[in-house]
N, C-alpha and C positions, 0 to 999 in steps of 0.2 A: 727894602722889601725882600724876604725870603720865597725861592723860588728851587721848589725841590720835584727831582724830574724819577720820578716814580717806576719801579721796574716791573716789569710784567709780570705776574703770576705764572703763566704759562712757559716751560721752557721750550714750547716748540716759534712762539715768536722772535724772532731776530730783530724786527724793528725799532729803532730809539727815535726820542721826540727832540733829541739835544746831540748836535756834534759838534766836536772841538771848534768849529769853525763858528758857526751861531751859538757857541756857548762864549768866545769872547764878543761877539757882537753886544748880547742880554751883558756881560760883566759892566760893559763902555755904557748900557744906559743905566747903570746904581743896582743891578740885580747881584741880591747874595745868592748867590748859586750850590743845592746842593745834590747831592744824586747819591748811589750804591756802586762799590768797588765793582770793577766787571762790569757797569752799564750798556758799554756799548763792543761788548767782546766778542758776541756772535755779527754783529753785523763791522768788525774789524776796526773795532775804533777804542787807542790805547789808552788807558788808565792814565797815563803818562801824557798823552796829549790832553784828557779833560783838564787835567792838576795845573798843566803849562796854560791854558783858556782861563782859570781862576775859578775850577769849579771844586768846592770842598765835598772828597768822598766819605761818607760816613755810614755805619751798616745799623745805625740805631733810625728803624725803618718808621716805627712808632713814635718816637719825639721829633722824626723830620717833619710826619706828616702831620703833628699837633702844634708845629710851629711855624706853616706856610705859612705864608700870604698865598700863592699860588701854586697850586701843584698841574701837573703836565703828564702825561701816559701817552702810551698810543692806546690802545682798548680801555673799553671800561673798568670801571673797579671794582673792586669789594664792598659789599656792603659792608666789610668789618672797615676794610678804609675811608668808606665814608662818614662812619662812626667819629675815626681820630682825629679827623678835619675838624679844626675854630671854626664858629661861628663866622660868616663873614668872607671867609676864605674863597679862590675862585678857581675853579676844575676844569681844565680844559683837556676833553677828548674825542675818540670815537665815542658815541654813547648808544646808538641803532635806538632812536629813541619814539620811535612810532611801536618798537616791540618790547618797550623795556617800560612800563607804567610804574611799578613796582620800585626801582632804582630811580627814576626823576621823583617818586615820592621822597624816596630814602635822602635824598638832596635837599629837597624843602624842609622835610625836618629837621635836618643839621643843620642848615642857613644855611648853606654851601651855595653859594652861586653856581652855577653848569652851563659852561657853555660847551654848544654840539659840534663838532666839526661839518658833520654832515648838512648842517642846519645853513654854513654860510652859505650866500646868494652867489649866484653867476654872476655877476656885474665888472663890468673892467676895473672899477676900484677893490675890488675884492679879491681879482684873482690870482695876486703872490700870495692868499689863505686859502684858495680852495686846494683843501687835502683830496678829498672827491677825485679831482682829474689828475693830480701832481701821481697819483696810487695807480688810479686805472690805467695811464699810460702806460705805468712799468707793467701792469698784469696782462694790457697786450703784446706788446714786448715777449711777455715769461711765456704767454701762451703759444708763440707759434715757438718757440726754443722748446718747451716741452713737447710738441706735438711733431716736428722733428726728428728728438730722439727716442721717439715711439716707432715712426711710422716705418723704419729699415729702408728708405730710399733716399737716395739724394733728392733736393729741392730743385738744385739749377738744371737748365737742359746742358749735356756735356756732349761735345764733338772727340770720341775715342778711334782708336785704331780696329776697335773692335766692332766699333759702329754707336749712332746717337743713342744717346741717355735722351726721353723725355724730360720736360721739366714734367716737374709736382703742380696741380692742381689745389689749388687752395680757394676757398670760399667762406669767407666772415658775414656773418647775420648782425646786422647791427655796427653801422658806420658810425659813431659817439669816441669818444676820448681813446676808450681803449680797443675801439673796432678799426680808426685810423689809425692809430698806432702798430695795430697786427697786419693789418695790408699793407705800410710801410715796410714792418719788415718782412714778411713774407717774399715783397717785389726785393730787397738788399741780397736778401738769399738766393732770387732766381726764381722762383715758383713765377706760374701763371696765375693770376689771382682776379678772383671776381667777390662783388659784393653786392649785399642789400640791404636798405632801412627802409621805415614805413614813410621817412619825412625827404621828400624831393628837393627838398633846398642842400641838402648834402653831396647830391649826385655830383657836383663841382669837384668839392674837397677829395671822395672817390677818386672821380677820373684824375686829377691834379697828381697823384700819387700813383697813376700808372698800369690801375688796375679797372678795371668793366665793370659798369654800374648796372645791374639787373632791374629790370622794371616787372613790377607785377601789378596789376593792375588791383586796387584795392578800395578803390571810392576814394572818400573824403577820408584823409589823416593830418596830422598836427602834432607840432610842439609845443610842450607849454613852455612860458615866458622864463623857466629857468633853462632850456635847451633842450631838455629829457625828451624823449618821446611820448605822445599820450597813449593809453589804452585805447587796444583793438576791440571791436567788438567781436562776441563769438563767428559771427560770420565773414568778418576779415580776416580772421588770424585762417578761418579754414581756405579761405581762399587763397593766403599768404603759404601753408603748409603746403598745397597742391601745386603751386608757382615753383617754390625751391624741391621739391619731391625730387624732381628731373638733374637739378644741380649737383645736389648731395650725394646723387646716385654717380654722380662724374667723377666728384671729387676725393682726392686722396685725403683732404684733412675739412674740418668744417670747424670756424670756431663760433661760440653762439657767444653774443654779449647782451643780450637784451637785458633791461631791468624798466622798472617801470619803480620811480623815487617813494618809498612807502606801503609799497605792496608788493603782492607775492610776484615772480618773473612767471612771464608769462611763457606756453608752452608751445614751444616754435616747433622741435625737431619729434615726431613723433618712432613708436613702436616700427610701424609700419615702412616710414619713410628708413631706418635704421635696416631693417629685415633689405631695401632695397639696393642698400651700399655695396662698397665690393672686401670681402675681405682681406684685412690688415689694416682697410681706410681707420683714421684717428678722429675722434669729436670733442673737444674740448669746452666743456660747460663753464663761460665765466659769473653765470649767475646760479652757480650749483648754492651759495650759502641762502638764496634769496627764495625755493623753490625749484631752482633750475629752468632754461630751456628745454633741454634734451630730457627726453621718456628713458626712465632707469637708471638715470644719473646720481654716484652717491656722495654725500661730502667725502674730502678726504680719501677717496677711494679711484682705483684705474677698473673698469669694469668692464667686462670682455661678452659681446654678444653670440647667440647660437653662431650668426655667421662671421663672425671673426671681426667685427667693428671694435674697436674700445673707445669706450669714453670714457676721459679725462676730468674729475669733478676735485682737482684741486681747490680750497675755499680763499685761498689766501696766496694767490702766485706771486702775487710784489714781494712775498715775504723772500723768495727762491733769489732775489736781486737784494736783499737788506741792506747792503752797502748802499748804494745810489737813493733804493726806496725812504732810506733813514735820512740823506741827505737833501731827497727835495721836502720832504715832510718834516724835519726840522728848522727848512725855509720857511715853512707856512705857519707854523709857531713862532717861529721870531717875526715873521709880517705884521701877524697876528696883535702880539703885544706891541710892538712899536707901533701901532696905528692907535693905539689906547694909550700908551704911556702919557706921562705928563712928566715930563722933563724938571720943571721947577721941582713937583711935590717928591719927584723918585717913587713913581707908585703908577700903577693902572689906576685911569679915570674912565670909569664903565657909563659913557653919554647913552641915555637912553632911547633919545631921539636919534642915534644914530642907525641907519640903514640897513648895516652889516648886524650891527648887534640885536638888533631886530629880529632879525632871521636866526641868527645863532644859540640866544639867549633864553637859556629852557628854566631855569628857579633861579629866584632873588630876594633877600629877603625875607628866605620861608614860607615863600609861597611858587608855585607854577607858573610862570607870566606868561611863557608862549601860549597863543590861543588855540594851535592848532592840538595842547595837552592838555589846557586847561579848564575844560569843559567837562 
């Protein structure tokens, strides 16, 4: 079975779906392995180490991808590559396929099977494949390292001959994968760190970590059965904005992680509560590709208010870590296939009754199977 690990169109991505390490994992279970010279160069992984793993680099991009059996990216594709794709072939990437109708079309027509990353389930058998968390962890991580060397202050409190350094105040919206992750490190660095979610069963994991769980009073909230958080209603969130108002005005950095799985990110950090901050404070939007938390947030862009706030709308901060980001994400691809493979035949067996693939599993066949697109 031929298994060719596809490069990014964009050169601002660093991340690879294949490293030296889980590319001889896939060798040991029959995968012909192929990829393009330079694969994994920006996220520092040698040419010379894939060749020693068994992986064959070749730059004829167009006969790799017309002779998979399975091809591999981190982001979506080309329509022109899903053109070159056989019949029968099986895709596995980012696909954002609640906003991409157009492109899960383009897959049913070629017979491309698609599976979504986004699509795998929480479930403990699942979660060496969920890419979802293995990413957002690094993008908390990235977000308080970026918001750092923005804000010109130390984080920890320091005892000088000159006299104490405060620590840094920090406050994260949204305690999920990459919310504990950034109050982890925030607390490593020394900052004071306080937090909030809409969902009370996290207050534990918070306090666990070192940092002050905020309560706002909000009525009735919930998770849904995948972890995420559900939608506030308009009158929660306003009451939620007026609760942290008081916080964000304390705090030296504010990072927002909210998303809500399939729809726009809802808008936590307003105009107003921004105008209330103190100048130099930093705000980092982790859901700036999704809509954004934060009022003025732009992709891709640092954006600086009348009163001296900026906020930080990097889209893509795991990529600022692509070393580590490419190496747990190249975990969850080879999970991913060893949980399919079929060891007799040397080939992925795509059970359809299976759980995971359930959830994953967006065109087969030539046609859309997922119900939540195929309507």
């Amino acid at each position: 079975m031929i298994c060719y690990i596809a490069a990014e169109p964009s050169p601002a991505e660093f991340r690879v779906p294949l490293t030296p390490a889980t590319a001889q994992e896939l060798a040991k279970l029959g995968l012909e392995l192929r990829a393009a010279p330079g694969l994994g160069r920006a996220s520092h992984y040698a040419d010379d180490d894939y060749r020693a793993a068994g992986v064959t680099l070749t730059d004829d991009r167009i006969g790799s991808l017309a002779a998979a059996d399975l091809v591999v990216r981190v982001l979506k594709p080309a329509l022109a590559d899903i053109a070159a794709m056989k019949r029968g072939a099986v895709h596995v990437s980012f696909l954002d396929p609640f906003n991409e109708a157009g492109l899960i079309a383009a897959f049913a027509d070629a017979g491309v099977t698609a599976i979504s990353l986004e699509m795998i389930p929480r479930t403990t058998l699942a979660q060496k494949m969920d890419a979802l968390s293995s990413q957002a962890s690094l993008a908390g991580y990235a977000a308080v390292i970026e918001a750092a060397q923005r804000l010109r202050k130390a984080l920890p409190m320091m005892m000088t001959p000159a006299g104490t350094i405060m620590p840094a105040r920090v406050f994260v919206i949204g305690a999920g994968v990459a919310g504990l992750q950034a109050i982890a490190t925030a607390k490593r660095l020394g900052a004071r760190v306080e937090a909030f979610d809409t969902r009370p069963v996290v207050e534990e994991q918070v306090r666990s970590l070192g940092a002050k769980f905020v309560k706002i009073d909000l009525g009735q909230t919930a998770q849904t059965a995948g972890g995420y958080a559900q939608a506030l209603t308009p009158e929660q969130v306003e009451r939620q904005q007026a609760g942290m108002a008081k916080l964000c005005a304390q705090s030296d950095i504010v990072i927002t992680t909210a998303k809500v799985f399939g729809r726009k990110a809802p808008r936590l950090v307003t105009r107003a509560m921004l105008e209330g901050m103190r100048d130099g404070s930093v705000v980092v939007d982790l859901a700036v590709d999704t809509g954004g938390n934060v009022e003025g947030s732009q992709a891709g862009q640092d954006v600086v208010t009348p009163n001296g706030v900026m906020i930080v709308g990097h889209a893509n901060l795991e990529n600022t870590v692509a070393h580590h980001a490419s190496q747990v994400l190249a975990a969850n691809y080879a999970a991913w296939i060893a949980h399919f493979w079929d060891a007799k035949a040397t080939t992925l067996r795509l059970d359809r009754t299976d759980e995971i693939l359930k959830g994953c599993l967006i065109t087969h066949e030539g046609r859309i199977v997922h119900p939540q697109f195929s309507k």
